[in-house]
C-alpha angles and dihedrals in degrees: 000000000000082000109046132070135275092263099049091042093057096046100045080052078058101055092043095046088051110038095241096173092165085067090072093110088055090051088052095056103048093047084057098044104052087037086255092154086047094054094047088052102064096039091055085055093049095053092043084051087056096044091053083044094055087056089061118111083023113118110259107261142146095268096054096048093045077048081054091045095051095051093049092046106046085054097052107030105128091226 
């Protein structure tokens, strides 16, 4: 929304405030026109980066490479 115009941005707070599933298409189309699902993307890889970050200095164990696993995963999972 931070990308798009007033207008967008009013209407797309329409379709949140009042449920309007069938304007998915709309949503859509906004997200894709102002790079919305870029821009997710490599936020969610940055986050993921820091996360991984975060493991590091902890002893290798199962738990921090299923931690590992579950960033990676959550960035390049195709769904």
């Amino acid at each position: 929304m931070a990308h798009s115009d007033e207008a967008t941005r009013q209407r797309l707070r329409e379709i949140v405030q009042n449920g309007e599933a069938s304007a998915m298409p709309e949503v859509l189309a906004a997200i894709q026109a102002t790079g919305g699902l870029d821009y997710s993307r490599q936020r969610a890889r940055q986050y993921a980066e820091a996360a991984e970050a975060a493991l590091e200095g902890l002893a290798e164990n199962p738990a921090v490479a299923a931690l590992r696993g579950l960033a990676r995963y959550a960035v390049e999972r195709g769904h």
